[in-house]
C-alpha positions as CSV (number, residue, x, y, z in Angstrom):
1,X,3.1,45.3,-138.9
2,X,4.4,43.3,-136.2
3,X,3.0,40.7,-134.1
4,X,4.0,38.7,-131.0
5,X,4.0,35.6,-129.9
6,X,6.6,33.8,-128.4
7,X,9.2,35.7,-130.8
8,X,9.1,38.4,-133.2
9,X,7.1,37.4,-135.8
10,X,6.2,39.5,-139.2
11,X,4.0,38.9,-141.7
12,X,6.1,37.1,-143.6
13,X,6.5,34.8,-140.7
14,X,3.2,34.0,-140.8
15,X,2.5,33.4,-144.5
16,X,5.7,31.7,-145.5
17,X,4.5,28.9,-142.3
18,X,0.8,29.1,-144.3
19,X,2.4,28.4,-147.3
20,X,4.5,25.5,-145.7
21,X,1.0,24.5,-144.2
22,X,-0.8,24.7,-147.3
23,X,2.1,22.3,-149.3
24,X,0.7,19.4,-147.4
25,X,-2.8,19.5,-148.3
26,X,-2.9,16.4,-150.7
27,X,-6.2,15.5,-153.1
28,X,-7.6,13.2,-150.2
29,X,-7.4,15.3,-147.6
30,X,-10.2,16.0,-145.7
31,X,-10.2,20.1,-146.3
32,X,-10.0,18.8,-149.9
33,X,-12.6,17.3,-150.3
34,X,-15.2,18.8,-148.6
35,X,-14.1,21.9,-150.7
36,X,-15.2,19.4,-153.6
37,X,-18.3,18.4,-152.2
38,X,-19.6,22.5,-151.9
39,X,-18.5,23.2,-155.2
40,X,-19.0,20.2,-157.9
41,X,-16.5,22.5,-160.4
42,X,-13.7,21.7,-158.0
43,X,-11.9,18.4,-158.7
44,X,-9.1,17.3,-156.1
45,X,-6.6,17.7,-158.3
46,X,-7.6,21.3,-158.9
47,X,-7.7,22.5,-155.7
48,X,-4.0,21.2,-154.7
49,X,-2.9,22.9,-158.4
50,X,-4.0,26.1,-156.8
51,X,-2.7,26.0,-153.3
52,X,1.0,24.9,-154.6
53,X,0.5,27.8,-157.3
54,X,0.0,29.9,-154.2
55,X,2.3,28.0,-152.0
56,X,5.1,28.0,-154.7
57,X,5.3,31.6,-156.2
58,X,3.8,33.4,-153.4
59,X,4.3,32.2,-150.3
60,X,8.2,31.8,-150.0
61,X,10.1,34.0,-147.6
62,X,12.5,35.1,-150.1
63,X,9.7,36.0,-152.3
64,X,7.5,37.8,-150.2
65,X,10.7,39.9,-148.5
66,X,11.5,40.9,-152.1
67,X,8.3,42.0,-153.2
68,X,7.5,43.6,-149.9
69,X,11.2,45.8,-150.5
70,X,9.1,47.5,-153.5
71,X,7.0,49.5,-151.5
72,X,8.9,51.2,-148.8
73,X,6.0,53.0,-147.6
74,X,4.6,49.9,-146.3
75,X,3.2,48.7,-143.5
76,X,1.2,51.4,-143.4
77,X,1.0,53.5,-140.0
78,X,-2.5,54.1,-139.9
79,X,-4.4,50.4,-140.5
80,X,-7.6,50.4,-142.2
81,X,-10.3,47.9,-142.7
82,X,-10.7,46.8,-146.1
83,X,-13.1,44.4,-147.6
84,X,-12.3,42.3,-150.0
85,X,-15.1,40.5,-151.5
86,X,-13.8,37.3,-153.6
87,X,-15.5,35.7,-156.5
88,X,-15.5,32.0,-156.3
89,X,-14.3,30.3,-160.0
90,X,-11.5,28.9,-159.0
91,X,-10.3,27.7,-155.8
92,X,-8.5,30.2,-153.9
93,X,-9.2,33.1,-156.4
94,X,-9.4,35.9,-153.7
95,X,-6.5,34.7,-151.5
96,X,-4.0,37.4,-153.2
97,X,-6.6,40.3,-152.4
98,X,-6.4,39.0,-148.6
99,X,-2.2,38.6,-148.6
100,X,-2.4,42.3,-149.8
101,X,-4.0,43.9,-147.8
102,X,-2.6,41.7,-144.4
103,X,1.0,42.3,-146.4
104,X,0.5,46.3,-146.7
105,X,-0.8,46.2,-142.7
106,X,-4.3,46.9,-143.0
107,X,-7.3,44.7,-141.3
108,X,-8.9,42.6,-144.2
109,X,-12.6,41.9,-143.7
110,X,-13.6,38.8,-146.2
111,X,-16.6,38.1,-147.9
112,X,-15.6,34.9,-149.4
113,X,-18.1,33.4,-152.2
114,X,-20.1,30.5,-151.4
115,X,-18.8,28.7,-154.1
116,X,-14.7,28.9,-152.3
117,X,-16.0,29.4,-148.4
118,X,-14.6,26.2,-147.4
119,X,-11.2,26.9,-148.8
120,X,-11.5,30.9,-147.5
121,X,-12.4,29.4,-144.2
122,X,-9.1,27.1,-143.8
123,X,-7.3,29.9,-145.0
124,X,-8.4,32.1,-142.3
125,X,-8.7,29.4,-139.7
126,X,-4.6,28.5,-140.3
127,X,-3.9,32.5,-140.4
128,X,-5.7,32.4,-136.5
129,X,-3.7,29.5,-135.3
130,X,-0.4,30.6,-136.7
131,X,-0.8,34.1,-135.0
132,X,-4.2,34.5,-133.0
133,X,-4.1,38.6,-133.1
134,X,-4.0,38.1,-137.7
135,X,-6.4,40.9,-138.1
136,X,-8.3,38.7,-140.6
137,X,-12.1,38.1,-140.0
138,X,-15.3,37.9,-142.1
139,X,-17.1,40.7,-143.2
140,X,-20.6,41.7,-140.5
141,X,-21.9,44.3,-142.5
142,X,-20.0,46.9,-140.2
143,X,-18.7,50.3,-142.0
144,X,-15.2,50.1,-144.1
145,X,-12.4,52.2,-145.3
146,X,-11.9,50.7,-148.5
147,X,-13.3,48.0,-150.9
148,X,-11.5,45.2,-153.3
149,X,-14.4,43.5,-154.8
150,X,-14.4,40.7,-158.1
151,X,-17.2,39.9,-159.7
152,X,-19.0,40.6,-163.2
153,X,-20.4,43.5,-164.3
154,X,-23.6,43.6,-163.0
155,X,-22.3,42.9,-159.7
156,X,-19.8,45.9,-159.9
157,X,-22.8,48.0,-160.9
158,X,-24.5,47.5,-157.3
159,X,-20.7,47.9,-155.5
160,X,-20.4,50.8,-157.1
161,X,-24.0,51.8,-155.7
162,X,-23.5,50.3,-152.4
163,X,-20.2,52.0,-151.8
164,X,-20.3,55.0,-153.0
165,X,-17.7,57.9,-151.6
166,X,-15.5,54.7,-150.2
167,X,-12.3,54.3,-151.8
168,X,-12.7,50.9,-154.4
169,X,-10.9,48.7,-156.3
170,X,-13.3,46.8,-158.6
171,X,-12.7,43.8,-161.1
172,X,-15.2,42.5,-163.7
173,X,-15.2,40.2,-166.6
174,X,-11.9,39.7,-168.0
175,X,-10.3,37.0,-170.9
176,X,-7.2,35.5,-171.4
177,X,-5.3,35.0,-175.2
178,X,-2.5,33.1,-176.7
179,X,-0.4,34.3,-179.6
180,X,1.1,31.4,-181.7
181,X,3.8,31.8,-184.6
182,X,3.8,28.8,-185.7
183,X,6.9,26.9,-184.6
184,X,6.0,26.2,-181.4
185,X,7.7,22.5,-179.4
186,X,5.2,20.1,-178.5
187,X,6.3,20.8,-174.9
188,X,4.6,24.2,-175.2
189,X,1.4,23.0,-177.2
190,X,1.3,20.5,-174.1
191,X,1.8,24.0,-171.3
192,X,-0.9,26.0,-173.9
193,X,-3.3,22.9,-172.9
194,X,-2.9,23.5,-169.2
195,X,-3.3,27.3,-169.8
196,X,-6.5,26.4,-171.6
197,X,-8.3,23.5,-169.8
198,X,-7.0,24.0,-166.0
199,X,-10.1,24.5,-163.7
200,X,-12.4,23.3,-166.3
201,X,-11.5,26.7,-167.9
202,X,-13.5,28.7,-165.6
203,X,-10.2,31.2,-164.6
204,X,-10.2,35.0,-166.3
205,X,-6.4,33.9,-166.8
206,X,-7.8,30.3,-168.4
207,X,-7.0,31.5,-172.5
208,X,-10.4,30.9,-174.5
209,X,-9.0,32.5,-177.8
210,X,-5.9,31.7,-179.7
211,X,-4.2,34.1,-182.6
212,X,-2.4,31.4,-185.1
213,X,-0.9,32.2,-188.4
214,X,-3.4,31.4,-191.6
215,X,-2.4,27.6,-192.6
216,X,-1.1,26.4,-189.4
217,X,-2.7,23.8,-187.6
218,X,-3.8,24.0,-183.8
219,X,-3.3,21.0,-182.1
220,X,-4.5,21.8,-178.1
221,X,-5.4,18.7,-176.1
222,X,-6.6,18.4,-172.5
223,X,-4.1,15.9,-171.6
224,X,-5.7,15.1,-168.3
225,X,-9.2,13.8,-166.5
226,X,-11.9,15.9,-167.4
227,X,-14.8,17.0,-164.9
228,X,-17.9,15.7,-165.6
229,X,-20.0,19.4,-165.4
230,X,-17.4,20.2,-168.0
231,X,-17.6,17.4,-170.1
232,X,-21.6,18.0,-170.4
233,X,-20.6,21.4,-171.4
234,X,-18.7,20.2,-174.2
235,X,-21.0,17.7,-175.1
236,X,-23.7,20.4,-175.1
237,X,-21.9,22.8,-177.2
238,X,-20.6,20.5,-179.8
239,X,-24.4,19.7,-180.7
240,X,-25.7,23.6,-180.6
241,X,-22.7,23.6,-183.0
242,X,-23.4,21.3,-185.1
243,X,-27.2,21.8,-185.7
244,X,-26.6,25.7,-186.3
245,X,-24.5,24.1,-188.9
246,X,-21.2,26.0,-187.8
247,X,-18.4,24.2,-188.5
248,X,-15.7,23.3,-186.2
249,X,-13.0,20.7,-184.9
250,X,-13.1,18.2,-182.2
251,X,-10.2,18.5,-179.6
252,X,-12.0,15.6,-177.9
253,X,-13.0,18.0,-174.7
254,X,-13.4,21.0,-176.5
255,X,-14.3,22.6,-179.8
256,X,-12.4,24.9,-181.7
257,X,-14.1,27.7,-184.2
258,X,-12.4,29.4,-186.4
259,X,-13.7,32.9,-185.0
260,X,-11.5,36.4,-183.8
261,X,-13.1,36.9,-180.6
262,X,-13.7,35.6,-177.7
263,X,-16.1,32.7,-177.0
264,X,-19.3,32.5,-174.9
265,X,-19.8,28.7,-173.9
266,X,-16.8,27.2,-171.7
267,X,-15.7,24.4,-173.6
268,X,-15.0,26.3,-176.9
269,X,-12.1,27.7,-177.7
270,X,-11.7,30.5,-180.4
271,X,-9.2,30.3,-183.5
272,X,-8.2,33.7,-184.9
273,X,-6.2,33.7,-188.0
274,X,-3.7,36.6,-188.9
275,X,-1.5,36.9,-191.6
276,X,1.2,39.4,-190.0
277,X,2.1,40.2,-186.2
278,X,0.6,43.7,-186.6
279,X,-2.8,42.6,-187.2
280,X,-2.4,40.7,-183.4
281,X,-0.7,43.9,-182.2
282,X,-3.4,45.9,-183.5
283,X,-6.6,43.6,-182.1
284,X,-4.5,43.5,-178.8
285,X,-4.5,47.0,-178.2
286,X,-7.7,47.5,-179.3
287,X,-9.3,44.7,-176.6
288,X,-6.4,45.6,-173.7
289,X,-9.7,46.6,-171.3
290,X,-10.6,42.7,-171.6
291,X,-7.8,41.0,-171.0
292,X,-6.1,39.8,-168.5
293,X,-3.3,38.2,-169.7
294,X,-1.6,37.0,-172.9
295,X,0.4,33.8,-173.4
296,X,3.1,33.8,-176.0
297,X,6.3,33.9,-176.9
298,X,6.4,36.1,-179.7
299,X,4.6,39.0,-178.7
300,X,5.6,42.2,-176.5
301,X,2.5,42.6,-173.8
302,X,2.8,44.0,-169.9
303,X,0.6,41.0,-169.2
304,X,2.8,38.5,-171.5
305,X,3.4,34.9,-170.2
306,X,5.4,31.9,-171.0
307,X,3.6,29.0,-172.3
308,X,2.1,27.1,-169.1
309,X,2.5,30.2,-166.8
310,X,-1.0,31.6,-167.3
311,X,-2.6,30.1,-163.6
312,X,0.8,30.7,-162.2
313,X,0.8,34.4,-161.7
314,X,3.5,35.8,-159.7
315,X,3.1,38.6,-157.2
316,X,4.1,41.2,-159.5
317,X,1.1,40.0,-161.7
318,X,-1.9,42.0,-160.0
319,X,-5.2,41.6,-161.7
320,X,-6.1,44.1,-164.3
321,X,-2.7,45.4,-164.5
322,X,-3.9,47.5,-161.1
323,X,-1.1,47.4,-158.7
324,X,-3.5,46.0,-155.8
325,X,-0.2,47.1,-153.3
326,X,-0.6,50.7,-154.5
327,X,-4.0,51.6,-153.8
328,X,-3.7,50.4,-150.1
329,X,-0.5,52.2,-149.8
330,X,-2.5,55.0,-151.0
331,X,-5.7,54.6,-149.0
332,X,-3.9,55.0,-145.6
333,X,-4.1,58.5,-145.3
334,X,-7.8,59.1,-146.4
335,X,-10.5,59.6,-144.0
């Protein structure tokens, strides 16, 4: 889908300069940190590690053209509205569903959460400015073609009530893993930290449980400022822990339980301990329906990532392991 305005400009025009836009957002700015003041899990620091993520591997030219050459079918010739309802975790959490569907040519109708409305709301304001015509605009309760909604469970129950018969692309509670063998540099135990404690650890893609072989010792540090919601958290769960007299370690922001599945409270992280790789191989496939991605170097996954990639997904890593780009490709021609 092309737009005018001034010159010919494509889509790709228009979020590669949003992407250039969103690289100079720093941790004072002002977008910044009201963003913080609506949402107390947001730090400064958190929201600009999100919108370079975005700006870095998604919103290059090069990039976008590339991906864009995998689905010749798109644009789509007959535009439909879509709604895309966001969850609210992390900052900017919904802002692939929205390149998506703009990207494949439909009209994207956003029901941002509270908890990321100020972020949603610069992204949709810059999208306006860039090219006035973006068909990008919040969501008035009018009748849709199609639905991308993330949430849990229970809110997937009511989408599922709410829009029945239209077509629907619905996300719920997912977790993230690592897969350790044991020789692992310190660089990567200091990446497996980021994949573990970035956003206070409130990301599906955040991991929470970590497979290690029996007798080798987990050493996962935060490295970095911790937010003070979170650090209650922690504080919190180390004393349920200790006066249910289950034992664990200190990682000085986090607890670690020697447990194979994956934890409830936010500031735990889960040990599981295998003595061969088909044991892993074995309790991966068996939980592939809950996760959403895997961090290792030593395992073959479809959702495998290198060591400090896990809040760096790519636009070839769709949530779910659902190719988001399909599903509008194939919504176009239903009535």
């Amino acid at each position: 889908m092309r737009y005018l305005c001034g010159r010919m400009k494509t889509m790709t025009d228009i979020f590669a300069e949003l992407g250039r836009r969103m690289c100079l957002l720093t941790p004072d700015s002002e977008i910044v940190t009201r963003a913080c003041a609506a949402n107390e899990w947001f730090t400064p620091d958190d929201v600009c590690r999100a919108v370079r993520a975005l700006a870095d591997d998604m919103l290059q030219r090069e990039t976008l053209a590339e991906w864009m050459a995998l689905y010749p079918a798109l644009p789509v010739r007959q535009p439909r509205r879509v709604l895309v309802v966001m969850a609210g975790n992390i900052p900017l959490v919904g802002f692939f569903d929205l390149l998506c569907v703009c990207m494949s040519g439909h009209a994207c109708a956003v029901k941002p959460s509270s908890k990321d409305a100020v972020l949603m709301d610069y992204v949709v304001s810059e999208l306006h400015d860039i090219e006035p015509s973006m068909p990008v605009g919040y969501h008035d309760g009018g009748r849709v073609d199609a639905v991308i909604a993330t949430g849990s469970d229970n809110a997937n129950r009511y989408f599922r009530a709410n829009f029945a018969g239209v077509p629907s692309l619905l996300r719920g509670s997912r977790h993230s893993v690592a897969v350790l063998s044991g020789d692992e540099t310190p660089e990567e135990m200091r990446a497996l930290g980021r994949d573990v404690f970035a956003y206070s650890g409130l990301g599906c893609r955040n991991v929470s449980l970590i497979f290690a072989p029996r007798g080798v010792d987990v050493d996962i540090r935060c490295g970095g400022a911790v937010n003070p919601k979170y650090l209650n958290n922690y504080v919190q769960t180390r004393a349920v822990l200790a006066m249910r007299g289950i034992p664990f370690r200190d990682a000085g922001c986090a607890v670690l339980v020697d447990e194979s599945d994956f934890p409830l409270e936010l500031s735990r992280i889960n040990i599981a301990r295998y003595d061969s790789m088909s044991e892993v191989g074995e309790w991966l496939a068996a939980h592939d329906g809950e996760l959403q991605c895997v961090v290792s170097r030593c395992v073959d996954h479809s959702r495998r990532v290198e060591f400090g990639r896990a809040q760096h997904p790519t636009l070839a890593d769709y949530a779910d392991d659902v190719d988001t780009m399909r599903f509008l490709s194939e919504i176009a021609g239903k009535e």
